[in-house]
Backbone as CSV, one residue per row, in Angstrom:
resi,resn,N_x,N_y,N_z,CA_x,CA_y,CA_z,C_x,C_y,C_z
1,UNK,114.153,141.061,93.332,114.408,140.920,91.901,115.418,139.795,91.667
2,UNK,115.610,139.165,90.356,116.285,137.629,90.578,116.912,138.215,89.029
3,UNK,118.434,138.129,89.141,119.157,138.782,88.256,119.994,137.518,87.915
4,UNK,120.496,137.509,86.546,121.620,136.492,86.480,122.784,137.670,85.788
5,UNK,123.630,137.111,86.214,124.833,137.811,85.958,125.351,136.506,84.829
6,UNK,125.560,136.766,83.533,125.598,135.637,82.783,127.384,136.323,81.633
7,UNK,127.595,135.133,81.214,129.355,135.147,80.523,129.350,133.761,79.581
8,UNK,129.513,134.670,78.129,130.166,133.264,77.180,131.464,133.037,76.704
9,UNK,131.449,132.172,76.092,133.434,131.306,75.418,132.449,131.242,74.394
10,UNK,133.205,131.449,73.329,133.323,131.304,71.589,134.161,130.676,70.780
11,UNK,133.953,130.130,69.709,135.237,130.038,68.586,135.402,131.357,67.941
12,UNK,134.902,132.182,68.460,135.626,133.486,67.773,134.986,134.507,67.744
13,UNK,134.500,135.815,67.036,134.190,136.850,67.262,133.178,137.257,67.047
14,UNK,132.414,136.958,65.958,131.099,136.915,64.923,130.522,135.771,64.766
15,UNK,129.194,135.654,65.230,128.229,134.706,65.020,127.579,135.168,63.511
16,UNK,127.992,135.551,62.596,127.588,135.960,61.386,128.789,135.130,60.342
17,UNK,129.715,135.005,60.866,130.756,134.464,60.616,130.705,132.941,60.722
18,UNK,129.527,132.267,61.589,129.800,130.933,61.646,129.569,130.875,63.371
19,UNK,130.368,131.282,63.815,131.364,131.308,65.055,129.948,130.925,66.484
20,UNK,130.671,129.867,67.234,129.358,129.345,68.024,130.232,129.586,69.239
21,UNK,129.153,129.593,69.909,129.473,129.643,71.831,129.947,127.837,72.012
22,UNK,130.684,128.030,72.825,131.521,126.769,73.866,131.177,126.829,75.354
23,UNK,130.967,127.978,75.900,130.990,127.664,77.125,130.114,129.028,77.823
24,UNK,129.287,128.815,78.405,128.259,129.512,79.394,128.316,129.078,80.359
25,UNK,128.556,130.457,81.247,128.353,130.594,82.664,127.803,131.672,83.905
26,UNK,126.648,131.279,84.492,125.810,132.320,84.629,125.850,131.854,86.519
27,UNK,125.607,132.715,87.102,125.285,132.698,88.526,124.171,134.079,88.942
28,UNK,123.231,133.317,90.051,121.745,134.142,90.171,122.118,135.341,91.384
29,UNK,121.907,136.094,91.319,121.672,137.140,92.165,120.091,137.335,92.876
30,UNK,119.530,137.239,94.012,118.378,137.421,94.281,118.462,138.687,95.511
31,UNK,117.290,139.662,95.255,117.660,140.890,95.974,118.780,141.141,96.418
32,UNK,119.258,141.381,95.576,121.390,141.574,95.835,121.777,140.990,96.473
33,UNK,121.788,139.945,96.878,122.097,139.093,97.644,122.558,137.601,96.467
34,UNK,123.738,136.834,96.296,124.593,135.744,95.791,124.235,135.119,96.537
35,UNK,123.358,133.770,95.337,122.855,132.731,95.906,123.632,131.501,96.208
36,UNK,124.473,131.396,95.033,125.587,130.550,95.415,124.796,129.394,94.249
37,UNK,123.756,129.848,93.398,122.767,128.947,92.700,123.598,129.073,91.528
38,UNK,123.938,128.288,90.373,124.696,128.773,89.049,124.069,128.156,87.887
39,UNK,124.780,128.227,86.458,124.720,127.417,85.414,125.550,127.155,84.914
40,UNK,126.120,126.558,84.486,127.535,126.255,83.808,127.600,125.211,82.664
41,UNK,128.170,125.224,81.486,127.925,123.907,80.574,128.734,124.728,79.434
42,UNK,129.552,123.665,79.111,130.617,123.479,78.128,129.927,122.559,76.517
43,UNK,130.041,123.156,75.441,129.161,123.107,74.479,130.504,122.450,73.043
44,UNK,129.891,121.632,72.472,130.456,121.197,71.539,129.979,122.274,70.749
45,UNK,131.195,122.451,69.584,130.121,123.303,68.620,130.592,123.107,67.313
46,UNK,130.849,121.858,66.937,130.910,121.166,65.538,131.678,122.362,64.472
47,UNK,132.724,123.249,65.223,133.144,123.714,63.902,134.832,124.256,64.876
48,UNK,136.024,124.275,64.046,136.859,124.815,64.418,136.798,126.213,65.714
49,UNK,137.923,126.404,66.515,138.127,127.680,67.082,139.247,128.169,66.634
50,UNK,138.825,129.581,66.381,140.285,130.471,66.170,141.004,130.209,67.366
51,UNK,142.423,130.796,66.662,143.931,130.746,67.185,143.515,131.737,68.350
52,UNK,143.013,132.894,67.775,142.989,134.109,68.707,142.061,133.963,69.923
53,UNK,140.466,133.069,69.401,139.848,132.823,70.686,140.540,131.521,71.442
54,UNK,141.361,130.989,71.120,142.051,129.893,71.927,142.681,130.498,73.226
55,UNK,143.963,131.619,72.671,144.427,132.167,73.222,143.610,132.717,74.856
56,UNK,142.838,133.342,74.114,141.822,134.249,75.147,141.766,133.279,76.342
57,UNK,140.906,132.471,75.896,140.290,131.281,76.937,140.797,129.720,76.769
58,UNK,141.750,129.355,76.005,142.412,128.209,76.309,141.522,126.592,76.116
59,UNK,140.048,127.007,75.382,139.459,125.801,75.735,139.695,125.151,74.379
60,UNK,139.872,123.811,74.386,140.108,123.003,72.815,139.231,122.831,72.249
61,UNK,139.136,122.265,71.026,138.480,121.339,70.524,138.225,119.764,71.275
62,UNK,139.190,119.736,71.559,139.424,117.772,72.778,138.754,118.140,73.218
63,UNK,139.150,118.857,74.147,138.374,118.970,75.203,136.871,118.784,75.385
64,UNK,136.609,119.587,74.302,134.749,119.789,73.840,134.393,118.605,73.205
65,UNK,134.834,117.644,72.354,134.551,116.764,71.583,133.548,116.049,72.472
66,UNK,133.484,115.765,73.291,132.679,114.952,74.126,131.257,115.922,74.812
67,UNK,131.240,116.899,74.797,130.386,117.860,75.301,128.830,117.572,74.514
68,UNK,128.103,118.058,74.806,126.766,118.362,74.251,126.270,119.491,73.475
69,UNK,125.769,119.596,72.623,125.490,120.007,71.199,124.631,121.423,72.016
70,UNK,124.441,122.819,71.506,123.365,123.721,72.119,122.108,123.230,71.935
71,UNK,121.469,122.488,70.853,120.450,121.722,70.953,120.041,121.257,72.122
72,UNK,121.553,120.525,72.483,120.760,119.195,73.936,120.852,120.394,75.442
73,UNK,121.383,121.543,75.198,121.020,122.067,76.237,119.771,123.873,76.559
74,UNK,119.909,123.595,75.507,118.977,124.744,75.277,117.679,125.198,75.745
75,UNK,117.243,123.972,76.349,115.450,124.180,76.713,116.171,124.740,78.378
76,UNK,116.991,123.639,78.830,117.585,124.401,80.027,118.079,125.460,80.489
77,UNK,118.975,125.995,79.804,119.376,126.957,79.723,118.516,127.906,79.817
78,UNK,117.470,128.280,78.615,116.373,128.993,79.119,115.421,128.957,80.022
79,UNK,115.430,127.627,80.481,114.281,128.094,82.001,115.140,128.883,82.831
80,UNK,116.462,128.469,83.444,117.206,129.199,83.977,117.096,130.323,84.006
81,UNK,117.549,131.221,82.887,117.133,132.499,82.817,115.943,133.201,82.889
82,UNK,114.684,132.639,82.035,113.398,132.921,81.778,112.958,134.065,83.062
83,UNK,112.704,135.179,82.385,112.206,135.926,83.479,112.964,136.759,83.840
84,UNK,114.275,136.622,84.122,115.599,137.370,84.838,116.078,138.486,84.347
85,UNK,116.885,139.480,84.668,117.259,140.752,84.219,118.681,140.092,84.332
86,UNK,119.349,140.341,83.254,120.660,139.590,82.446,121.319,140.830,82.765
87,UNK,122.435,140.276,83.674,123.528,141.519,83.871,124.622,140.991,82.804
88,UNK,124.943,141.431,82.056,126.601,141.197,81.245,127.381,142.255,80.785
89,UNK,128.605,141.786,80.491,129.627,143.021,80.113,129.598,142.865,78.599
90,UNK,129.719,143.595,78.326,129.552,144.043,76.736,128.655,143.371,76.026
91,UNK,127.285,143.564,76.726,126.040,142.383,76.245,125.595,142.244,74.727
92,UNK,126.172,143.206,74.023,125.906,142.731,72.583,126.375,141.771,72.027
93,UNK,128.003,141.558,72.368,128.613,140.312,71.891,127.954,139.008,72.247
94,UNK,127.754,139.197,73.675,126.943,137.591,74.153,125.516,137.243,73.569
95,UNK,124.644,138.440,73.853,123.324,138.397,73.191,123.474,137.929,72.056
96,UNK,124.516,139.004,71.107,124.003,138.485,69.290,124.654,137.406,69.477
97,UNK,125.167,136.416,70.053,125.963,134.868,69.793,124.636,133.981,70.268
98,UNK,124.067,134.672,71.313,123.117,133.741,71.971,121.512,133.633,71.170
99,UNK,121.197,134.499,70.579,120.276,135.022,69.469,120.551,133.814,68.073
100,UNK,121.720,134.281,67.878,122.307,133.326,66.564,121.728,131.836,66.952
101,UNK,122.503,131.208,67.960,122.314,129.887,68.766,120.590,129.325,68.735
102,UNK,119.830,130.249,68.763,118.536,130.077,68.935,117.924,130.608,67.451
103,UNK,118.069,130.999,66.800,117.809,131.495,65.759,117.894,129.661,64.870
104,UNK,119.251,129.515,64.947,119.975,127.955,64.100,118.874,127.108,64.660
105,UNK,118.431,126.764,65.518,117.374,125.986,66.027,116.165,126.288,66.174
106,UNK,115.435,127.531,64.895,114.424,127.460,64.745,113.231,128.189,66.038
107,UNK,114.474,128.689,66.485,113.550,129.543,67.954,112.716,130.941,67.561
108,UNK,111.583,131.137,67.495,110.963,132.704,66.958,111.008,133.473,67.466
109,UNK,111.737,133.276,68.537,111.995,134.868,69.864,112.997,134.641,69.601
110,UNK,113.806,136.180,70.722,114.997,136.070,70.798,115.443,135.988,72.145
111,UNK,116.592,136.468,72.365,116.864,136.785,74.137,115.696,137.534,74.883
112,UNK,115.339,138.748,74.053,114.595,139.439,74.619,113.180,139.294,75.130
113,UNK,112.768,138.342,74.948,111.295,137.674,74.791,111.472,137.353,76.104
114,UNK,112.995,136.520,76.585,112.855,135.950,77.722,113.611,136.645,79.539
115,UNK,114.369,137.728,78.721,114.652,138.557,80.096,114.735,139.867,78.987
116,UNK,114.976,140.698,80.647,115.926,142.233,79.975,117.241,142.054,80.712
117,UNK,118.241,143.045,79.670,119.445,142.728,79.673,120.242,144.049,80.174
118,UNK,121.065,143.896,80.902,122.121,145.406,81.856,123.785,144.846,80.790
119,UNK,123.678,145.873,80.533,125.396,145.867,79.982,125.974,146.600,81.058
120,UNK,126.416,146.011,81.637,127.513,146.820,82.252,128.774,147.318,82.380
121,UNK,129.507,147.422,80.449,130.283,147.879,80.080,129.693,148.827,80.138
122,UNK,127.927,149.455,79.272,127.741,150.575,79.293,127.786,151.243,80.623
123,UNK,126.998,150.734,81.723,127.092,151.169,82.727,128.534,152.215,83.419
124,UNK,129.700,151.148,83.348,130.883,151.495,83.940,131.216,152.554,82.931
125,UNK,131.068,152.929,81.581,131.673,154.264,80.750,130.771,155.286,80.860
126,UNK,129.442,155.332,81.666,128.557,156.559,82.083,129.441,156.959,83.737
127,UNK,129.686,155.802,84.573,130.337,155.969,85.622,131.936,156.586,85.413
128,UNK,132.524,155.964,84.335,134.257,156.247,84.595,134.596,156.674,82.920
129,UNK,134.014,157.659,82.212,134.162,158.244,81.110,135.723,158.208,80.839
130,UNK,135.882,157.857,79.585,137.717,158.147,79.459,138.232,156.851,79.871
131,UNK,137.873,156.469,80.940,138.901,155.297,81.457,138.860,154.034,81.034
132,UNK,139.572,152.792,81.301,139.173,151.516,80.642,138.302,151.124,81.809
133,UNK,137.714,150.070,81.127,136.320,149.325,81.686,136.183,148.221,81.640
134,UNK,136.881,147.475,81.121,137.394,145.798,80.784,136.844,145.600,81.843
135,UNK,136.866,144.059,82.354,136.856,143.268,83.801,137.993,143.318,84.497
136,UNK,139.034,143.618,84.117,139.771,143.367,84.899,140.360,144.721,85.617
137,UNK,139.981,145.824,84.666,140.421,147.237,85.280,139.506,147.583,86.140
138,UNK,138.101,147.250,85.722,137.318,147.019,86.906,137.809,146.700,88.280
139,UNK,137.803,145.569,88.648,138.220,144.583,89.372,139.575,144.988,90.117
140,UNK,140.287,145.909,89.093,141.309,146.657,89.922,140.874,148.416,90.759
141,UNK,139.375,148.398,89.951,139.111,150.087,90.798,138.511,149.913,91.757
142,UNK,137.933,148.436,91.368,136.789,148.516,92.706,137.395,147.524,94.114
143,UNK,138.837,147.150,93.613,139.584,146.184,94.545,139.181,144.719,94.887
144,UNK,138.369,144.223,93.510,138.336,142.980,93.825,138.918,142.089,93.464
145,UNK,139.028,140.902,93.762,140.008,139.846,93.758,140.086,139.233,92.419
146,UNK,141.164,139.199,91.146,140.528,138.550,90.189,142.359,137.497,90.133
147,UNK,142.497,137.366,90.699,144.094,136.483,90.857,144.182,135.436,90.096
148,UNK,142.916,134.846,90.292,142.847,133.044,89.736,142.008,133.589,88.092
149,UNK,142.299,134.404,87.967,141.468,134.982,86.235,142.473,134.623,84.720
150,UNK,143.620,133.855,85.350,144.969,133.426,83.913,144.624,133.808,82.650
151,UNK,142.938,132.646,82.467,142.261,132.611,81.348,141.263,133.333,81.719
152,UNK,140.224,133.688,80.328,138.936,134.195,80.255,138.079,132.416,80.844
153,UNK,137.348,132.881,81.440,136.318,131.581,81.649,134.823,131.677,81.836
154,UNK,133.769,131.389,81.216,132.719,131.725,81.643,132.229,131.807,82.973
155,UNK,131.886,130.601,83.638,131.663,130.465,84.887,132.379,131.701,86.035
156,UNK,133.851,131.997,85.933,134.599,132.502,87.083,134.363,134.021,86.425
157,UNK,134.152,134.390,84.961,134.209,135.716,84.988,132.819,136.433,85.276
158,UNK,131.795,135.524,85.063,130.667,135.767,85.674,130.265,135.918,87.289
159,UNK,131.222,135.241,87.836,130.938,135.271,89.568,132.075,136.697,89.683
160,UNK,132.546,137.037,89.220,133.953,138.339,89.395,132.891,139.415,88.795
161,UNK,132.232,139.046,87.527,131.696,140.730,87.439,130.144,140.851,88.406
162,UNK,129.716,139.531,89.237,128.603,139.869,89.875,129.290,140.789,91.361
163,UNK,130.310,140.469,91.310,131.059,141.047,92.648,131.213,142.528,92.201
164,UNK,131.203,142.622,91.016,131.958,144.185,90.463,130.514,144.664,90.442
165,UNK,129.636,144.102,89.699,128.292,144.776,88.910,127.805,145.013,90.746
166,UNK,127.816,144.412,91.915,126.789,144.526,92.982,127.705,145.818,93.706
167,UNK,129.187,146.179,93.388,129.913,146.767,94.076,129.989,148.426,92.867
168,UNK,129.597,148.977,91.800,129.656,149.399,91.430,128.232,149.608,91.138
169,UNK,127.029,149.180,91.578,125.788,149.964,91.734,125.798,150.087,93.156
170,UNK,126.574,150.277,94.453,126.518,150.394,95.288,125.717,149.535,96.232
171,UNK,125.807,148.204,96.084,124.665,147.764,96.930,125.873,146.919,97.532
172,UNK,125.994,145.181,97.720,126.919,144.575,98.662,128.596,145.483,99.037
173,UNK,128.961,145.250,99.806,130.280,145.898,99.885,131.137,144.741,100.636
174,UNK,130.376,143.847,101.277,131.806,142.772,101.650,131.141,141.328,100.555
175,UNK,132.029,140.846,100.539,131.922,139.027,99.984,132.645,138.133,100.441
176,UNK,132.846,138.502,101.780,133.159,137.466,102.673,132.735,136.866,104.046
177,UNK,130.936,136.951,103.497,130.371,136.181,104.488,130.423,134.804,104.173
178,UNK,130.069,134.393,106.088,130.190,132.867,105.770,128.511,132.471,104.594
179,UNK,128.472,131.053,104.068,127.399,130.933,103.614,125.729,130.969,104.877
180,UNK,126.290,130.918,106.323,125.398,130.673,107.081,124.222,132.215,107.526
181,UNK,125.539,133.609,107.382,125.233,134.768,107.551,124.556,134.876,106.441
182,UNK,124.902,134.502,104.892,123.812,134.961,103.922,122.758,134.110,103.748
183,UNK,122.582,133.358,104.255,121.131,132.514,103.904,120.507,133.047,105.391
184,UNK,120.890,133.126,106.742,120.445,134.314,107.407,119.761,135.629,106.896
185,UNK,120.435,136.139,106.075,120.363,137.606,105.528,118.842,137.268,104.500
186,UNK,118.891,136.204,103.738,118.278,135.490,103.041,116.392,135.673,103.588
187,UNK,116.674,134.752,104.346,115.349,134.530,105.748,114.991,135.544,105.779
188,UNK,115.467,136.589,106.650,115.178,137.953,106.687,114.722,138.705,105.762
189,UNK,114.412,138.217,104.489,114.523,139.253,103.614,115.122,140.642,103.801
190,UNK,116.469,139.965,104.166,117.531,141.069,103.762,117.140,142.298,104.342
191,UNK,116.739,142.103,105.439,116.337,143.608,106.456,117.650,143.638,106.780
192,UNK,117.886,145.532,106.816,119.307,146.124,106.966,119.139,146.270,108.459
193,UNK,120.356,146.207,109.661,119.858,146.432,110.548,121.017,147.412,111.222
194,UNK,120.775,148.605,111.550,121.972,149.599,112.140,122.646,149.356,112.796
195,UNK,123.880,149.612,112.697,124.583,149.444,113.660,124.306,149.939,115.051
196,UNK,124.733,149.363,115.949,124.712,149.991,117.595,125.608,150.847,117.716
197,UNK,125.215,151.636,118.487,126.493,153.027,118.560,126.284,153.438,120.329
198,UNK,127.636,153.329,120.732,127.057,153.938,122.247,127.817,155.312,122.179
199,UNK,126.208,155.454,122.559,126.465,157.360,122.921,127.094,157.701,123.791
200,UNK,127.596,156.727,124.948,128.799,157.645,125.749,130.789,157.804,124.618
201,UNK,130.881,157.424,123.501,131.256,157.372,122.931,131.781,158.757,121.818
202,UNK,130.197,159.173,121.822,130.056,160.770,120.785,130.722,161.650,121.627
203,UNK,131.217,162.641,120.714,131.848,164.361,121.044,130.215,164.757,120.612
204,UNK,130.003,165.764,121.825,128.984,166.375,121.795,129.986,168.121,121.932
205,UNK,129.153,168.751,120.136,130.027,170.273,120.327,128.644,170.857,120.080
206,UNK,128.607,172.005,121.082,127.634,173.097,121.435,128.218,174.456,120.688
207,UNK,127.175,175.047,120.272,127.169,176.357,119.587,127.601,177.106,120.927
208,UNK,128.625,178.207,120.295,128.992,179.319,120.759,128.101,180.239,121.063
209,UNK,128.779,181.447,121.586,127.308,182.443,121.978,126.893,183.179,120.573
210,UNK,128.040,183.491,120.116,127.968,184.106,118.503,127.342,183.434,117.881
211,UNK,127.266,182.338,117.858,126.972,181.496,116.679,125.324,181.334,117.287
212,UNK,124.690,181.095,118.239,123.645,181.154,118.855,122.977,182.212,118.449
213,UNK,124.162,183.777,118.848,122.775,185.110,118.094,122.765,185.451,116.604
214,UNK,123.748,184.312,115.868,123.957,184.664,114.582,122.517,183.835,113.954
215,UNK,122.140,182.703,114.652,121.196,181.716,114.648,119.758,182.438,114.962
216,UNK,119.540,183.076,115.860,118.700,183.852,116.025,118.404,185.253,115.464
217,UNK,119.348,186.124,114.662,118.712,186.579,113.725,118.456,185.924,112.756
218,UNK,119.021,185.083,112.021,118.704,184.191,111.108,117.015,183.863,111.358
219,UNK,116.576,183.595,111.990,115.519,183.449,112.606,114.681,184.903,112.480
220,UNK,114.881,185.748,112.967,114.089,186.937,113.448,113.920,187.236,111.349
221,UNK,114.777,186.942,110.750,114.749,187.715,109.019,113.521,186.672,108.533
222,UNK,114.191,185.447,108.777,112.510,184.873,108.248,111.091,185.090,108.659
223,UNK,111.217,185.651,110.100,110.107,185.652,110.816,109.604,187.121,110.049
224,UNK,110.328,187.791,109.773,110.139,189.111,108.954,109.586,188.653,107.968
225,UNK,110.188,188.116,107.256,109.346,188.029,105.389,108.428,186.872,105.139
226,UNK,107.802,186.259,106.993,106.988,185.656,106.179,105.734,186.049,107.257
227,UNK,105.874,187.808,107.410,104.363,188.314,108.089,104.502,187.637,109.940
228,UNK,105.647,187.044,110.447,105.339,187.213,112.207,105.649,185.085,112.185
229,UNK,105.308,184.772,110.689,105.885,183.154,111.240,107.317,182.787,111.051
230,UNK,107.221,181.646,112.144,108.585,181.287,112.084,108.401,179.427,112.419
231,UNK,108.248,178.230,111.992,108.269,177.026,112.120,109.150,176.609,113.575
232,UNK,110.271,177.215,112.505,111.470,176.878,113.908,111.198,177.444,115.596
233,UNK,109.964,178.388,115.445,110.174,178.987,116.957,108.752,179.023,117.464
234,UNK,108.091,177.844,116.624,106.564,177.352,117.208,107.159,176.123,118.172
């Protein structure tokens, strides 16, 4: 399955309000396995940012002035995704911004036309009821690394919740292979392979004598109620 774990920057809170995306950043997941494949692109968006989304994520207006319009990146953007099961955290906010974005340009679908989408805010409040669920409390239950996180950023909070989202459906548990072991793992199609265990190693504990005839009536009662059979003593 080929998942993107995807994250936006805004001028602010409501795309009903005006308010446009700045910055998308998405990285692919293929059979749970981090490809190391991404998307990333910083978006002019021809209208002021709030004080408050500044704060959050720190990105300017300067900064963007030179960037490219969602127009000039939009056909891209969606091949990228096209097809993919969209992991995000609190996917309504991103969706309805990303909906809006495509809507302004005359698009007749929406997100949904082109993947399905995992919130995995919802996810983590079916898992940890009561508790906070942010990214970053995350990131502190499940012990992953979010140090270099100062600001909100698309790109880096998207590679942090693919570490959380793959570690909180139980599937990867380290992320510190080299790139050579996972494109290995890759090849393989990701065949799991057991560990070696040497058996001169095991405690081997044997039933007692009690516990042996406690085992054998156990035995003799089923052999009773089911007319003379017994599985265990064919």
């Amino acid at each position: 399955m080929r998942q993107i774990v995807l994250d936006t920057e805004t001028t602010g809170l409501d795309p009903r309000d005006g308010h446009r995306i700045i910055e998308i950043g998405a990285v692919e997941i293929l059979d749970r396995q981090l490809t190391h494949v991404h998307y990333h692109q910083y978006i002019q968006p021809d209208r002021e940012i709030d004080a408050g989304a500044l704060e959050v994520h720190g990105i300017t207006q300067e900064f963007l002035a030179d960037k490219p319009r969602f127009a000039d990146v939009a056909d891209a953007f969606i091949k990228f995704i096209r097809g993919a099961e969209l992991i995000i955290h609190n996917a309504p906010f991103d969706v309805g911004f990303i909906n809006a974005e495509l809507e302004r340009l005359g698009y007749s679908e929406k997100l949904s036309a082109f993947c399905q989408v995992v919130d995995t805010l919802a996810l983590a409040r079916d898992l940890h009821p009561g508790q906070k669920n942010n990214l970053d409390a995350l990131c502190k239950r499940y012990g992953i690394d979010n140090s270099q996180r100062q600001l909100h950023g698309a790109l880096l909070d998207s590679e942090i919740l693919a570490e959380v989202y793959l570690t909180m459906t139980g599937g990867q548990v380290s992320f510190s292979l080299s790139e050579e072991t996972q494109q290995a793992n890759h090849t393989s199609n990701n065949t799991s392979i057991a560990p070696v265990i040497d058996g001169s190693q095991l405690t081997v504990i044997y039933a007692n004598a009690d516990e042996c005839q406690a085992h054998e009536t156990l035995l003799d009662n089923i052999s009773k109620s089911n007319g003379g059979a017994c599985v265990w003593r064919e």
